[in-house]
ROTIPA-642126 format. One record per residue (C-alpha): residue number from 1; residue in one letter; chain; x, y, z. Coordinates in Angstrom, 3 decimals, always signed. Layout:
BEGIN
+-----+---------+--------+----------+----------+----------+
! num ! residuo ! cadena !        X !        Y !        Z !
+-----+---------+--------+----------+----------+----------+
! NUM !       A !      A !        X !        Y !        Z !
...
+-----+---------+--------+----------+----------+----------+
***
This chain:
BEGIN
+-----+---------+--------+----------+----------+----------+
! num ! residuo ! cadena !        X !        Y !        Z !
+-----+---------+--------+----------+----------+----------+
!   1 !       X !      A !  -17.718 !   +5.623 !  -25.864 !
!   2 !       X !      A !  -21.281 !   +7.065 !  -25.546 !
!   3 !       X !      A !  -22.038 !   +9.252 !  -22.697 !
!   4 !       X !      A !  -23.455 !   +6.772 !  -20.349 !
!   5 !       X !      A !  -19.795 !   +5.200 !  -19.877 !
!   6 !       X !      A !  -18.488 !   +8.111 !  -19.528 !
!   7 !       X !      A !  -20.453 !   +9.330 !  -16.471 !
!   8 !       X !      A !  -20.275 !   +5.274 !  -15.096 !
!   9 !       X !      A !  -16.492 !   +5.483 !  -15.281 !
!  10 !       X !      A !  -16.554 !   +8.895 !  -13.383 !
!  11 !       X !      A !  -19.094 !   +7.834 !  -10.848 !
!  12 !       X !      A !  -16.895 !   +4.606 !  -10.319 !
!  13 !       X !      A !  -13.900 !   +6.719 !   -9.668 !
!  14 !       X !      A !  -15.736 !   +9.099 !   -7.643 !
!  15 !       X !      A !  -16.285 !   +5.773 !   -5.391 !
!  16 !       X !      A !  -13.456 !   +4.566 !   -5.317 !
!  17 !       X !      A !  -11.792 !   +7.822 !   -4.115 !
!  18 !       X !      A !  -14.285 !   +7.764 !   -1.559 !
!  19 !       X !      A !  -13.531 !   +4.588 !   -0.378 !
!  20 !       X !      A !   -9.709 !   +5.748 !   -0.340 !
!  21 !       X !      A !  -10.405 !   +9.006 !   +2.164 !
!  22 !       X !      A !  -12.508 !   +7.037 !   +3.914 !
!  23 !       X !      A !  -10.416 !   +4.753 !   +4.864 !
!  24 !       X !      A !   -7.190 !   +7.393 !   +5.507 !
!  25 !       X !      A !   -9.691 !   +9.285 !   +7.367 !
!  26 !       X !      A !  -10.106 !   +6.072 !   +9.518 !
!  27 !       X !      A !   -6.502 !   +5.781 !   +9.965 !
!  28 !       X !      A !   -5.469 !   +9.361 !  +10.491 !
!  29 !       X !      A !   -8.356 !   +9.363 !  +13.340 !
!  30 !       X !      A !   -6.614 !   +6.453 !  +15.217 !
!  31 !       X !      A !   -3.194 !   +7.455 !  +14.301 !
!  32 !       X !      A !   -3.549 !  +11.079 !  +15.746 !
!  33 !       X !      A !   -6.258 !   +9.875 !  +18.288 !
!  34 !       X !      A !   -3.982 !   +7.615 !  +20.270 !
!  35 !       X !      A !   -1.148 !   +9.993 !  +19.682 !
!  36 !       X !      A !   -3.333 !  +13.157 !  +20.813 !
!  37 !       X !      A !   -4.727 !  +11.162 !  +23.833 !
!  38 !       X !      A !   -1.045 !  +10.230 !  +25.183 !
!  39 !       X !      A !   +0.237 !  +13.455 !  +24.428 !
!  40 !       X !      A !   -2.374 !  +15.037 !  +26.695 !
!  41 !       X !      A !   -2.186 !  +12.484 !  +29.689 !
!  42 !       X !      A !   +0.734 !  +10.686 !  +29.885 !
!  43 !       X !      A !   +3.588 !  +11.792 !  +32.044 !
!  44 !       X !      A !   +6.133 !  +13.783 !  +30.047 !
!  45 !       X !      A !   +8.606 !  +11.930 !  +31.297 !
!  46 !       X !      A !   +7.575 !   +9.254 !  +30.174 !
!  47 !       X !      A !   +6.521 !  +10.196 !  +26.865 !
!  48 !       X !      A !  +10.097 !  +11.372 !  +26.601 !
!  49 !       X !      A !  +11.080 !   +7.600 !  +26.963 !
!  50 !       X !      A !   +8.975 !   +6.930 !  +24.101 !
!  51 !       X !      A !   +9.298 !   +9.917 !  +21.117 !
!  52 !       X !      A !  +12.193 !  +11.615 !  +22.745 !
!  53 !       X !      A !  +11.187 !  +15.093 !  +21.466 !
!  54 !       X !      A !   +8.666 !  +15.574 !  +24.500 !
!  55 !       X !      A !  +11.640 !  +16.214 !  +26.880 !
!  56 !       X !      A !  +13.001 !  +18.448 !  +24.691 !
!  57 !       X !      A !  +10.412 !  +21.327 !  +24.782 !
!  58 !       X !      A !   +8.403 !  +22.877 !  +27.601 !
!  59 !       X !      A !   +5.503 !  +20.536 !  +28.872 !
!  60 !       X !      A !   +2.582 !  +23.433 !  +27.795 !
!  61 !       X !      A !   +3.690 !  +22.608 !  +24.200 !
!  62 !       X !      A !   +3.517 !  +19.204 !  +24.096 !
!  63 !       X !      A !   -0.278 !  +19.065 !  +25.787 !
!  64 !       X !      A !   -1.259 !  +22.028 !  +23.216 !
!  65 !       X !      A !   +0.231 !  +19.503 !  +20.297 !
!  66 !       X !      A !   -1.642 !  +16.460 !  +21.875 !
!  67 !       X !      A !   -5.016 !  +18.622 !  +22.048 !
!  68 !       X !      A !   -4.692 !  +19.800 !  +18.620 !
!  69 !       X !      A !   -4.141 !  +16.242 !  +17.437 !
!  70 !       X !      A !   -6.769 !  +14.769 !  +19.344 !
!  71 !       X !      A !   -9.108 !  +17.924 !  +18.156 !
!  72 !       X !      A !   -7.784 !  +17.256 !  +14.838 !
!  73 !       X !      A !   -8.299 !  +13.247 !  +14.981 !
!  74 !       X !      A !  -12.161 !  +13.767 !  +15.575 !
!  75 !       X !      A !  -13.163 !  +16.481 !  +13.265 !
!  76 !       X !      A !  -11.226 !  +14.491 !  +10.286 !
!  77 !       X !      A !  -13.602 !  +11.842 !  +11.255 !
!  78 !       X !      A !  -16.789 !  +12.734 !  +12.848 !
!  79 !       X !      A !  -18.442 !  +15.483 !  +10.922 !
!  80 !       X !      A !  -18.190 !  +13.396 !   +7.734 !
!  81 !       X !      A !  -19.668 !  +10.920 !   +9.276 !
!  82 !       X !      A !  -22.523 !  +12.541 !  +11.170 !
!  83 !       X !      A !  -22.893 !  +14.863 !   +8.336 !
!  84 !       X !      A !  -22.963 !  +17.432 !  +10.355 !
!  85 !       X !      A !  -20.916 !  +20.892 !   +9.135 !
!  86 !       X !      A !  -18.801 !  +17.720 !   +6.989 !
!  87 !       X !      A !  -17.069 !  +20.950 !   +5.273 !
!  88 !       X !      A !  -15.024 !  +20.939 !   +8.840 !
!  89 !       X !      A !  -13.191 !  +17.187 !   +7.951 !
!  90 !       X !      A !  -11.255 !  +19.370 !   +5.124 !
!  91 !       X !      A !   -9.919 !  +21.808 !   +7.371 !
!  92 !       X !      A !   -9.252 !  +19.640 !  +10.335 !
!  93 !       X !      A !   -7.247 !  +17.853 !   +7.690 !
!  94 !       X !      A !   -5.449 !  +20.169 !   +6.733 !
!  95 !       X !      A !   -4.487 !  +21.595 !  +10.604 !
!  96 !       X !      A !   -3.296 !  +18.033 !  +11.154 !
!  97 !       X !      A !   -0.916 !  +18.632 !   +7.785 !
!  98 !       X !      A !   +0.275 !  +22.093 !   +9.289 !
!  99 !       X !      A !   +1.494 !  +19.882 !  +12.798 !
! 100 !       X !      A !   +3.216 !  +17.229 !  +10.843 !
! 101 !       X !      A !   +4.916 !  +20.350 !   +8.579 !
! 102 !       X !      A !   +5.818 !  +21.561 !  +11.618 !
! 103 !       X !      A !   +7.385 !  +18.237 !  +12.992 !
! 104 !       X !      A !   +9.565 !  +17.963 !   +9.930 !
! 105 !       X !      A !  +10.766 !  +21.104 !  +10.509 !
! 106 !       X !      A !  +11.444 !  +20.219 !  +14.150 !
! 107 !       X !      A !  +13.421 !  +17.086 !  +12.902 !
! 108 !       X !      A !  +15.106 !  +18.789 !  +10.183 !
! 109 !       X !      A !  +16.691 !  +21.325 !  +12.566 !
! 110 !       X !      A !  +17.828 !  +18.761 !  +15.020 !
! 111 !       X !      A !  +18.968 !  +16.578 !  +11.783 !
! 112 !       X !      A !  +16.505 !  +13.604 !  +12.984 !
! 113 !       X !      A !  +16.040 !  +12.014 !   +9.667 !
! 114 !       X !      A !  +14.450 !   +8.849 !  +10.940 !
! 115 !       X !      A !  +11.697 !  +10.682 !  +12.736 !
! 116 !       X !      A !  +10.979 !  +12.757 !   +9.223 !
! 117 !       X !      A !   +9.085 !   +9.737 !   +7.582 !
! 118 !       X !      A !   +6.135 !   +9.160 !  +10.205 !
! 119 !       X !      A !   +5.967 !  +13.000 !   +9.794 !
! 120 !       X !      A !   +5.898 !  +13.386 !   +5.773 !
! 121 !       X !      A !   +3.429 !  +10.101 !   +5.448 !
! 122 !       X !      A !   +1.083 !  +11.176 !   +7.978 !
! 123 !       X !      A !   +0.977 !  +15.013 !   +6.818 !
! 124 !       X !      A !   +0.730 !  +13.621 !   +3.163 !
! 125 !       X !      A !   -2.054 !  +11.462 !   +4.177 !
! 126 !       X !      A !   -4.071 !  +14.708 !   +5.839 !
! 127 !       X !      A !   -3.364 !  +17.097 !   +2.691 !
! 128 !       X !      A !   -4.638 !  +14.192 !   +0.576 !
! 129 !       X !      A !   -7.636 !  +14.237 !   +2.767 !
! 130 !       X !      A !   -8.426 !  +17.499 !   +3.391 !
! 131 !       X !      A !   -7.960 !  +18.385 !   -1.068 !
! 132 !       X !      A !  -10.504 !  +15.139 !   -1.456 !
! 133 !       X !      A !  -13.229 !  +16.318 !   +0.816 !
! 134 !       X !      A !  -12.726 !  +19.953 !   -0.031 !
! 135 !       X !      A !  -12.796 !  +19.489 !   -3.852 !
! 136 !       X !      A !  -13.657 !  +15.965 !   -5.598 !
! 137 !       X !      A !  -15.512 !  +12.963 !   -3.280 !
! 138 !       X !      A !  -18.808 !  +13.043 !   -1.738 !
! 139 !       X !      A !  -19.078 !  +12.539 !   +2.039 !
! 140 !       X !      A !  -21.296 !   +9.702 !   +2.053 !
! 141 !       X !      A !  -23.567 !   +8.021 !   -1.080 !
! 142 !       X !      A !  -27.145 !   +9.013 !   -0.486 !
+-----+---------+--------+----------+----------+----------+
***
């Protein structure tokens, strides 16, 4: 292989990485946006009927884990983007990984194994994020 194939195959990766966190940065930003946004204004008793959990722990906690999520949900999204401070998609990544390794703690200690798999995917999809933009992709081709 002479050296030109060697940077084309690593430029071809480096795009098709970037077309991967793009597109989990897409989901992640709906997934935790609509989650976020119901978390914030829907009744908790009614959100209780839905995720159960919500009835379970004072209503200050739940809004506080809908705003992070929603906060979360845009800056995973929106300063890549924009370009704007695009360093910030990493870390908003990675604070939604810390509330999904929080949730699976949650459901580990009341032994609610089928809510642990929306948890581990989700927080798997932000730490895969948040190591892509901090370390290998670019945010957008020039």
């Amino acid at each position: 292989m002479d050296e030109r194939t060697i940077i084309s195959d690593e430029a071809r990766r480096r795009a098709r990485l970037n077309v991967l966190l793009w597109a989990m940065q897409v989901f992640l930003f709906l997934a935790f946006g609509v989650t976020g946004l119901m978390k914030l204004t829907m009744p908790i008793a009614d959100l209780a009927r839905i995720m159960t959990w919500p009835g379970a722990v004072p209503p200050e906690l739940v809004r506080f884990i809908g705003a992070a999520e929603l906060a979360g949900a845009i800056g995973v999204l929106i300063p890549a983007l924009t370009r704007i401070s695009p360093g910030l998609t990493s870390w908003a990544a990675y604070g939604l990984m810390t509330v999904m390794i929080c949730a699976v703690g949650y459901h580990l200690m009341l032994f609610q194994g089928m809510m642990l798999l929306p948890s581990i995917i989700l927080g798997s999809l932000a730490g895969f994020v948040g190591w892509g933009r901090n370390n290998e992709a670019p945010i957008l081709p020039r």
